[in-house]
C-alpha positions in Angstrom: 0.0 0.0 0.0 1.1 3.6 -0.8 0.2 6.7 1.9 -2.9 5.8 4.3 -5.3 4.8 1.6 -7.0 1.5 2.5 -7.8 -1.0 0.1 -10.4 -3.2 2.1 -14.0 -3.8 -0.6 -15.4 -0.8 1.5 -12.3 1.5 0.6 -12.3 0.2 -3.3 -16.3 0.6 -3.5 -15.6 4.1 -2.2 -12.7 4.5 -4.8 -14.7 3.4 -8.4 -18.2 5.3 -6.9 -15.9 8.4 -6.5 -14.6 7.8 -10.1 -10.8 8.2 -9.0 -10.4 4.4 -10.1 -11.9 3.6 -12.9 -9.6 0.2 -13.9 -8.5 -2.4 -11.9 -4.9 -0.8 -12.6 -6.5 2.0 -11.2 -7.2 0.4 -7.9 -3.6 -1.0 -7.6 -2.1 2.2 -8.5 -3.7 4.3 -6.2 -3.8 1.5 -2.7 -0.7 -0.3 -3.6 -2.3 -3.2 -3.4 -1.4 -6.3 -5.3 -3.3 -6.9 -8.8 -4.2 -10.5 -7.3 -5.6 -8.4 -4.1 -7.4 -5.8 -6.1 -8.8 -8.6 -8.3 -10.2 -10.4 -5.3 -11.8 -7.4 -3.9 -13.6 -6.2 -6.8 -14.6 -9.7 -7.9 -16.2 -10.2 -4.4 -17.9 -6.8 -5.4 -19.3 -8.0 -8.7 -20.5 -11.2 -7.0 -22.6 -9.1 -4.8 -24.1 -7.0 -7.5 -22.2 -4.1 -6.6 -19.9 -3.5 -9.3 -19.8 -3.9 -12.6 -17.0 -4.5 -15.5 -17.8 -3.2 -19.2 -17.0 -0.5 -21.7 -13.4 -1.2 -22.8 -11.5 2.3 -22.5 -8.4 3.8 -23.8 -5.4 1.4 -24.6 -2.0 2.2 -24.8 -1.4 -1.2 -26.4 -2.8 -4.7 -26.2 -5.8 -5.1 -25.0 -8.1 -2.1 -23.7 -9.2 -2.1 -19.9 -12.5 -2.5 -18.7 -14.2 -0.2 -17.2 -15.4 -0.4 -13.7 -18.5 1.4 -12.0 -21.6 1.1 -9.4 -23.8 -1.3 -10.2 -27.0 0.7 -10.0 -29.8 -1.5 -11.6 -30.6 -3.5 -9.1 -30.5 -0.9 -6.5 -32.7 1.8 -4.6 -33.1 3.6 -1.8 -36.0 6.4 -0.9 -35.1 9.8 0.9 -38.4 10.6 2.6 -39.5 14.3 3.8 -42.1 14.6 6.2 -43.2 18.0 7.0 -46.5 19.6 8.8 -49.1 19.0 6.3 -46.9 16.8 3.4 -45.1 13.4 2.4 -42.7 14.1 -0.8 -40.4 10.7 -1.8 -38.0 10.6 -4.3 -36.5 7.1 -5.4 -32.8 7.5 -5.9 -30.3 4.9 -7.4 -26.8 5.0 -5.9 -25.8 7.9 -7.8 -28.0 9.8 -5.9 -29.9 9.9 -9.9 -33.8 10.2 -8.7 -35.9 7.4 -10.6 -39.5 8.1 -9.1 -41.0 10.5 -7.1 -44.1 11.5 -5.4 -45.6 13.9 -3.3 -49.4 13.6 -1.0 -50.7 15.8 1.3 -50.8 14.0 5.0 -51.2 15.9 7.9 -47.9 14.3 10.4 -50.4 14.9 13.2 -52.4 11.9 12.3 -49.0 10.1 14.1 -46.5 7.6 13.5 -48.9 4.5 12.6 -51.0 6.4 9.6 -48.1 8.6 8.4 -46.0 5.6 8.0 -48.1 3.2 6.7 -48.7 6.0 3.9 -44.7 6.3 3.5 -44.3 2.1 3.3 -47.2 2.2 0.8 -45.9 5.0 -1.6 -42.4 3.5 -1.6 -43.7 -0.1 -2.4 -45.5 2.1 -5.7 -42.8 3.7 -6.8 -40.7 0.5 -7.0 -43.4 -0.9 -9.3 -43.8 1.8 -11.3 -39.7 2.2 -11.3 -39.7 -1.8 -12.2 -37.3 -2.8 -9.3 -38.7 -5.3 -6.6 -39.2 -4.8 -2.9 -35.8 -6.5 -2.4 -33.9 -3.8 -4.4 -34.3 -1.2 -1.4 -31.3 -1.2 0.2 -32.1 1.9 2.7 -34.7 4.6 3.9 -33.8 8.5 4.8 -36.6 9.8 6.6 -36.3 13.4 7.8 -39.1 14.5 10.2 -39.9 18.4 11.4 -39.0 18.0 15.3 -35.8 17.0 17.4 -34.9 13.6 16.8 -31.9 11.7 18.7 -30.4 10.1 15.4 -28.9 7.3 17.0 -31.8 5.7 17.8 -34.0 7.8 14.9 -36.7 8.6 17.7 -37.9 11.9 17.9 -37.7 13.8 21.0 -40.7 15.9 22.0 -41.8 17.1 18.7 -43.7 20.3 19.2 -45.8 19.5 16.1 -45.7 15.5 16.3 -48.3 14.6 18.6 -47.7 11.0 19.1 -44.6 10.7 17.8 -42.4 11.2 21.4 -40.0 8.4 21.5 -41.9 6.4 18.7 -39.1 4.1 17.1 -39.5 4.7 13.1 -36.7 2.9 11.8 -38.5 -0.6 13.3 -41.6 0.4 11.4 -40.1 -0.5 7.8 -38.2 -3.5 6.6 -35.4 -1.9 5.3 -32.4 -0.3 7.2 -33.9 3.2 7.8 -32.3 6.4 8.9 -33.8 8.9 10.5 -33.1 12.8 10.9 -34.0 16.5 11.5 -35.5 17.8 8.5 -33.3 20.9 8.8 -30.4 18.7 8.3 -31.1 16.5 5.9 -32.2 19.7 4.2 -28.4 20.8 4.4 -27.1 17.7 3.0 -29.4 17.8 0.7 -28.5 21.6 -0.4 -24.6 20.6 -0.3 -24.2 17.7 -2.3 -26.5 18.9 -4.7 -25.8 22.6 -5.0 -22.3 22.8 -3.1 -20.6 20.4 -3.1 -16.9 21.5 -3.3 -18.0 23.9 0.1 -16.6 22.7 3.4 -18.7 24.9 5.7 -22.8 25.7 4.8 -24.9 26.5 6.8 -28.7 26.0 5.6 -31.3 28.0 7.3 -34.5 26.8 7.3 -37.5 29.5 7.7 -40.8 28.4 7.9 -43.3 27.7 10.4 -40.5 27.6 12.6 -36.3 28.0 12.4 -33.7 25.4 12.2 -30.0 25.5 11.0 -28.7 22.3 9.2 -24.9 22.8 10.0 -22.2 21.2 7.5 -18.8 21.2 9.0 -15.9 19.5 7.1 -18.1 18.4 4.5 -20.1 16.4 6.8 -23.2 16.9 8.9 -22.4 18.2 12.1 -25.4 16.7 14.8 -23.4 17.4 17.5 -23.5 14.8 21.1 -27.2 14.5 21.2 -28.5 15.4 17.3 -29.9 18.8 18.4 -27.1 20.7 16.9 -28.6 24.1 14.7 -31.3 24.6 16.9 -31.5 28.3 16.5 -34.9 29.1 16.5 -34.8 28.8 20.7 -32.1 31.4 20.5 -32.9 34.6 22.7 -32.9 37.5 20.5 -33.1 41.4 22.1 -36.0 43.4 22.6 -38.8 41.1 22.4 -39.2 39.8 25.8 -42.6 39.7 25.7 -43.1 37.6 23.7 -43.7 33.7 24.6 -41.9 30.7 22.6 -44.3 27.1 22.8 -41.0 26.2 24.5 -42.0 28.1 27.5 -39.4 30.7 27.4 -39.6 34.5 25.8 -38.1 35.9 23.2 -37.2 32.8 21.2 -36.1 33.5 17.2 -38.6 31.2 15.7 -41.2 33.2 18.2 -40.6 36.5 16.3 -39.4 35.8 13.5 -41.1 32.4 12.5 -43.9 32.0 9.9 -46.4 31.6 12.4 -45.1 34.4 14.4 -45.3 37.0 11.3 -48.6 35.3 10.3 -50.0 36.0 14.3 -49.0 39.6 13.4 -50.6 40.3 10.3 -54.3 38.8 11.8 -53.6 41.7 14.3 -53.6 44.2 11.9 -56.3 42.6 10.1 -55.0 40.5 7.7 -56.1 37.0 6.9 -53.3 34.6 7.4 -52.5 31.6 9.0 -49.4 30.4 7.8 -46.3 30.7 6.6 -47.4 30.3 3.3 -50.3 32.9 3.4 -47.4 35.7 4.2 -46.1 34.7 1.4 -49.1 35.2 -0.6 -49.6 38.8 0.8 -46.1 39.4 0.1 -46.0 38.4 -3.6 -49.4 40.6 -3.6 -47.4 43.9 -2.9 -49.2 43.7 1.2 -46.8 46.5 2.5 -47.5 45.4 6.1 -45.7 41.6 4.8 -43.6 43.3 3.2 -42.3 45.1 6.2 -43.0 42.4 8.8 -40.6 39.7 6.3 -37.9 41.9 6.4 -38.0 42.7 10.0 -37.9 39.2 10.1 -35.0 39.2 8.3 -33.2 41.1 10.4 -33.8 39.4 13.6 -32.6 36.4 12.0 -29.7 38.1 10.6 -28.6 39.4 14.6 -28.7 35.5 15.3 -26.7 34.6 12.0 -24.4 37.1 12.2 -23.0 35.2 15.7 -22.9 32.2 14.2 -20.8 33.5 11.0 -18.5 35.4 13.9 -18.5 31.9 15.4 -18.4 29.1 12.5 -17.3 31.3 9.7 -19.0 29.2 7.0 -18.2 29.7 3.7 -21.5 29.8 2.3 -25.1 30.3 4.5 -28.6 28.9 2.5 -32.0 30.1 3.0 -34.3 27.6 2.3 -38.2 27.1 4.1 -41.5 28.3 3.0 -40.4 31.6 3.4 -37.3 31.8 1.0 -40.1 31.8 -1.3 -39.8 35.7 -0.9 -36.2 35.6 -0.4 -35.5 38.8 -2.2 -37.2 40.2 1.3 -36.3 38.3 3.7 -32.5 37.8 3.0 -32.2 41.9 2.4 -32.7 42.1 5.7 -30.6 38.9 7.0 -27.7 40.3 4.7 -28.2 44.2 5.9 -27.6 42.6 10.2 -25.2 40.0 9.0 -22.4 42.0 7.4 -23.0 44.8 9.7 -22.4 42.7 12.4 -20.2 40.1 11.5 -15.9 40.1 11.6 -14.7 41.6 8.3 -12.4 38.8 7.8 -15.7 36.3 8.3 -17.1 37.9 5.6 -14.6 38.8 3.1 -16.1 35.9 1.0 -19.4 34.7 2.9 -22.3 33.9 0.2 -25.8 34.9 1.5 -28.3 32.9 -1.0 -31.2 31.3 -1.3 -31.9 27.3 -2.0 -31.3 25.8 -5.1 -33.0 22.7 -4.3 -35.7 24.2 -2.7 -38.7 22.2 -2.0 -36.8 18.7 -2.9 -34.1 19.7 -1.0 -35.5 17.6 2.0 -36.4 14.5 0.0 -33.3 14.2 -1.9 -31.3 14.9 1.6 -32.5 12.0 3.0 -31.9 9.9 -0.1 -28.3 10.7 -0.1 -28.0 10.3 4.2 -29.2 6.4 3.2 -26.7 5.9 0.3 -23.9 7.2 2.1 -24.7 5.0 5.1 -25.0 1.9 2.4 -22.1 2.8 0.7 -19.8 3.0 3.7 -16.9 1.6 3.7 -17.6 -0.1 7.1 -21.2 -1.1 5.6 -20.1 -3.0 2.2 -17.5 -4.8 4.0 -20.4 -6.2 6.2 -22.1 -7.2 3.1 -19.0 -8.8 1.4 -17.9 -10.9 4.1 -21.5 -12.3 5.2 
């Protein structure tokens, strides 16, 4: 072997996924293994249906090499976003290339039992009408809009879950299920879609309430307990009259939150509800929305700019029901932000809005279940039983 590169199946499935190996000369070039290693390895690996060997490339002489890649045909796995009032599923092959989607309205207050049964049913359709059998699904990401202690994917007193406290989702299917923080699979999502050469993102969910998904190294950063970017129970100044579900005053996602800015516009005698009905006053030229979003905006922006000043990510995403009228809403985030924030933390900090946007949960949680499947530590399981 050459350097610290391993060459266990795990390490060479990581190696031909990537696309740095593309040949079996490849592999030995690059681990130092011997060609009779490297052959066992990805044999074992084309036994299992992992890997597959065609498409002669580029000889110097002799006969051409064979190419090798994923073997995606007989593989799936679903990314699964749950929010308030929706299921959206996209099927995903182990590219991460989406093969069938879907997208109901469900209500996750009905609780674990209904809401999953729904999720198990739609997955079970879309394999059919994708042409792969049950057997092909090789994982589940399920993100969910509440705390949830990822180890044992259980949510954790889920403010708009009823039901849901403790339930254990990943026994409900019978596949090898994963299950996060919608905010965060949100942010994966975002960055291997839209970013992914970007070390340090920050994704920002705004909608009925405030999350931050928090990529750190180019991984997800959950921190000890998976509660990690929980900024919307952040104190922010001069609002201490007003009360947070959570009990205390003065809480981000209180003031600044979809349901907060939709509380204040029925006071002044506006009909809305919901995130999304600010929105719709918004894009109708309501002045009062207009200045309540961007308010908004800038009490976020006091909270972001200690985070920048803290984390110094590279790039910060606003994503959420909300971002809808990002134009708004981030004028004022950017306005607090840089006013705020170190100079040298934002000599080249991007401000922008999602470029996944509403899929951005569903194909998150896709990706979290390939890149647990396709872990080095994983595949070698699979090889050697």
């Amino acid at each position: 072997m050459t350097g610290d590169v391993p060459g266990t199946p795990g390490d060479v499935l990581t190696l031909i996924g990537s696309g740095s190996a593309t040949t079996r000369s490849d592999l030995a070039r690059i681990t130092g293994l011997a060609r009779s290693t490297i052959s066992q390895r990805v044999d074992a690996l084309i036994e299992r249906g992992l890997v597959e060997e065609a498409h002669a490339g580029d000889s110097t002489g002799g006969r051409p090499p064979r190419q090798l890649r994923l073997h995606t045909e007989d593989h799936a796995v679903a990314g699964v976003d749950l929010g308030a009032t929706h299921c959206r599923i996209a099927l995903m092959d182990l590219t991460g290339q989406v093969i069938a989607e879907a997208e109901d309205p469900i209500r996750i207050a009905e609780g674990p039992v209904t809401v999953l049964d729904h999720v198990d049913r739609r997955v079970r359709e879309l394999l059919d009408r994708a042409g792969r059998p049950y057997a092909a699904l090789r994982a589940m990401g399920v993100g969910v809009p509440g705390p949830v202690e990822f180890a044992t994917g259980r949510p954790n007193n889920p403010p708009i879950m009823p039901g849901w406290n403790g339930y254990p989702i990943p026994d409900h299917f019978a596949t090898m299920s994963l299950v996060d923080n919608d905010v965060n699979v949100m942010a994966l999502g975002e960055h291997r879609n839209a970013f992914p050469m970007v070390r340090h993102l920050l994704f920002v969910k705004v909608g009925t309430g405030i999350g931050c998904g928090i990529v750190a190294d180019g991984g997800l950063h959950r921190g000890a307990q998976g509660s990690a970017g929980d900024i919307g129970h952040i104190r922010v100044s001069g609002h201490d009259d007003v009360t947070c579900h959570c009990g205390n005053s003065a809480c981000l996602e209180a003031v600044a939150g979809g349901h907060a800015l939709a509380r204040r516009l029925t006071e002044l005698g506006l009909a809305a509800e919901t995130g999304s009905d600010v929105v719709a006053l918004v894009q109708k030229g309501s002045t009062p929305a207009l200045r309540l979003v961007r308010e908004a905006g800038r009490v976020i922006g006091e909270v972001l700019a200690g985070l920048v000043n803290f984390f110094n990510p590279e790039v910060i995403v606003i994503g959420g029901v909300l971002a809808r009228v990002h134009e708004h809403l981030m004028a004022g985030i950017r306005e607090t932000v840089y006013q705020r924030s170190l100079p040298l933390a934002t000599h080249e900090l991007v401000i922008v809005p999602s470029r996944t946007g509403v899929d951005a949960a569903a194909l998150g949680a896709g990706t979290l279940a390939i890149e647990h499947y396709l872990a080095p530590d994983n595949i070698n399981r699979i090889v050697t039983c």
